[in-house]
N, C-alpha and C positions, 0 to 999 in steps of 0.2 A: 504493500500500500504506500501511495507516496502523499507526503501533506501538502496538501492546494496546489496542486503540479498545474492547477489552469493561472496561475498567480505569478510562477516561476519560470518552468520549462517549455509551457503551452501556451501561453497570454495570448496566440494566435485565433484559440479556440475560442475565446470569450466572446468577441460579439456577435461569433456566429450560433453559439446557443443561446445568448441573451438578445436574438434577433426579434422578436416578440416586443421586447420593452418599447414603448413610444417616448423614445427622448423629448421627440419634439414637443411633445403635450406636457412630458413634466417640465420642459426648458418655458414654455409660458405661463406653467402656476406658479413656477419660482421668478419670474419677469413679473408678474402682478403682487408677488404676497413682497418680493424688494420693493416694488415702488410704492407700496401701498405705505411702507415704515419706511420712508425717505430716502431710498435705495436708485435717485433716476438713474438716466441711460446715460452713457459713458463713463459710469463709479468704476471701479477697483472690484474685483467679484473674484474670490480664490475656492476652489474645489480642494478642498481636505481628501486626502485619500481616490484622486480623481479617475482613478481607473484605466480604462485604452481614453480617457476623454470624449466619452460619448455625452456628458450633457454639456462640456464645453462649449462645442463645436455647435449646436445651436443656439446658446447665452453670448458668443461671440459678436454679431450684427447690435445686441446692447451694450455688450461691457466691454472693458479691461481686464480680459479673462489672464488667471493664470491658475495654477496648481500644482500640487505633490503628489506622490505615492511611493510607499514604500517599496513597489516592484521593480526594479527598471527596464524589466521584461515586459511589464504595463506600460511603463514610460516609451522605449520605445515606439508602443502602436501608437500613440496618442501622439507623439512629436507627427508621424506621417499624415494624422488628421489635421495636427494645427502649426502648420510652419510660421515660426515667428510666433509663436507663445512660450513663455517662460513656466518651463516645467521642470520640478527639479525631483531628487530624491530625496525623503524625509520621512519620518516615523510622528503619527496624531499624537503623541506623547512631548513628544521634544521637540516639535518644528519650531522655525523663527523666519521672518521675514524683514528685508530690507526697509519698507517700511508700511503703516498699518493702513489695512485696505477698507473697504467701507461693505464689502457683504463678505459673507465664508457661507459655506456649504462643504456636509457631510453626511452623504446621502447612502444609500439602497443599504442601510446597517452597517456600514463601516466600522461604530461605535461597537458593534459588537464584538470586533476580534482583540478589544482589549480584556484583560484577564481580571479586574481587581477595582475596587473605588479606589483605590489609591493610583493606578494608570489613567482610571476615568479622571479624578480630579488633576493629575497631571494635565491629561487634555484641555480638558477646561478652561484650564491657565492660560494654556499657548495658544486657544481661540483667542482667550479674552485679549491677550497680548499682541496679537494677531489684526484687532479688530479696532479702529477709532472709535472715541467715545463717542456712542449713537449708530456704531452698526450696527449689523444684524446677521445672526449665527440660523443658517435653517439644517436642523438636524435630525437627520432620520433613522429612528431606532429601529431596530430588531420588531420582532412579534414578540407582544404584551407575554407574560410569564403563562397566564393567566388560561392566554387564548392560542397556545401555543399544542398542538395537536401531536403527540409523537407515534410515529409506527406508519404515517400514511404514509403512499408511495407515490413519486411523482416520476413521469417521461417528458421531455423534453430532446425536439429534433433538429435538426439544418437541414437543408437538403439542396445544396450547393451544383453548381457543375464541375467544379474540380475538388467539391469539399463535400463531405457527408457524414453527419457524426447523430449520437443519439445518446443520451444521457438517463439515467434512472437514480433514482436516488431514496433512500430509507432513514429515519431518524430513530432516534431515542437521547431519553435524556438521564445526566449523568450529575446529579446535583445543581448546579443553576448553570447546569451547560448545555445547551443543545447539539449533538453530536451527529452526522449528518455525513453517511458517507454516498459519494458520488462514484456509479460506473459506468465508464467512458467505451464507445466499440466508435473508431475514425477510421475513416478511408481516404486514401488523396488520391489523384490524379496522377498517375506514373508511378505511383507504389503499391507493389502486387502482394504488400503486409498487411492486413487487417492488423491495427495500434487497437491495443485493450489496456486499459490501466484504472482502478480505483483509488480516489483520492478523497481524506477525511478533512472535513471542517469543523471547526470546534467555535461555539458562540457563546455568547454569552447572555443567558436570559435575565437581562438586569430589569427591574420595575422602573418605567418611567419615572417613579417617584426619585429614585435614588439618581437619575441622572439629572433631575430638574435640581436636586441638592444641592451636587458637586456645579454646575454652570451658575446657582446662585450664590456659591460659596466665592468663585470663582470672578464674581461680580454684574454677572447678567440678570435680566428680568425675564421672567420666562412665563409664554404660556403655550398652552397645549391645543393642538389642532387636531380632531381625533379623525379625520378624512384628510390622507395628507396626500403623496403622490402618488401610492398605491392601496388597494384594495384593503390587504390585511393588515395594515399598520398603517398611524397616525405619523404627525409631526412638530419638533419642537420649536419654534421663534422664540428666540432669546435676543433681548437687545440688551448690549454692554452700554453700563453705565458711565 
């Protein structure tokens, strides 16, 4: 079993099984809920943990996009989508930036791959630190502890012309961890291997409660939007004071 080999070794893989997502439509509820908290067009907008840069690349025509992530097997894809954006490599814990921007965004559960309140509230810091007094932090948790379902199965396909992959995936939970492993069957184009490999995610089922803690410890105002960019999970706006 290898840990998060779509993060490291495969980052190729990513947008073609997250093909389904509609950037575009979360890239306009986050364009209204920033402007709405004084967020206009042409601010400073950083993506925490931003992935291949898939919700960059349509925030881009408003903002001064930039962002991190810890992969730079992720960073790569993302530099090919946005030439001429400043992307660097950085861990939600310890990032720093040159200087503070006016929105952050940490979206599809990123928050979750931290292990502890005490990483949480490291992060929090380096939002707030991150962030001019009167941004605005839009942060997207995990699935609530609560309404969190273990044991269902999920499929998830591509079905590319040089690419074709199918993913399946089973949970269980492991104390406030959601554990969650992913089996992979990929084919390419010129390669007569069928690739098979299962890789484990580990989350972390923190209560919204305990993350609005560490962000107001951290100096943010925070509330709760319980219909946020996706279906089974809410989100949090927080503005640093």
């Amino acid at each position: 079993m290898e840990s998060t080999a779509l993060y490291s070794t495969r980052a190729e893989l990513y947008d073609a099984i997250y093909h389904f997502k509609d950037y575009g439509a979360e890239a306009e509820r986050i364009h209204a809920l920033l402007e709405a908290r004084g967020v206009g067009e042409r601010s400073s907008v950083l993506d925490a943990a931003c992935g291949t840069g898939s919700h960059l690349a349509p925030l881009r025509p408003w903002y001064e996009v930039s962002g991190f992530d810890l992969s730079e097997a992720m960073l790569e894809v993302a530099r090919r989508k946005l030439p001429g954006v400043s992307l660097f490599a950085a861990d939600l814990k310890s990032f720093t930036v040159e200087r503070p921007v006016d929105g952050l965004l940490c979206l599809f559960s990123s928050i979750a791959y931290l292990r502890s309140r005490d990483e949480l509230l490291s992060a929090a810091r380096s939002f707030a630190a991150a962030l001019r007094p009167g941004g605005v932090l839009l942060l997207e948790p995990f699935v609530a502890p609560a309404d969190f379902v273990s044991g269902r199965p999920f499929l998830q396909t591509f079905d590319g012309e040089d690419l074709k992959c199918a993913r399946v995936s089973i949970s269980h939970v492991e104390g406030d961890r959601a554990v969650i492993d992913f089996g992979w069957l990929v084919v390419r184009r010129g390669q007569p291997a069928i690739e098979h490999f299962v890789e484990r995610h580990d989350l972390w089922l923190c209560p919204y409660e305990t993350i609005t803690e560490c962000l107001e410890q951290a100096g943010f105002t925070v509330e709760h939007a319980p219909h946020g960019l996706m279906t089974d999970r809410g989100l949090l706006i927080a503005c640093r004071s």
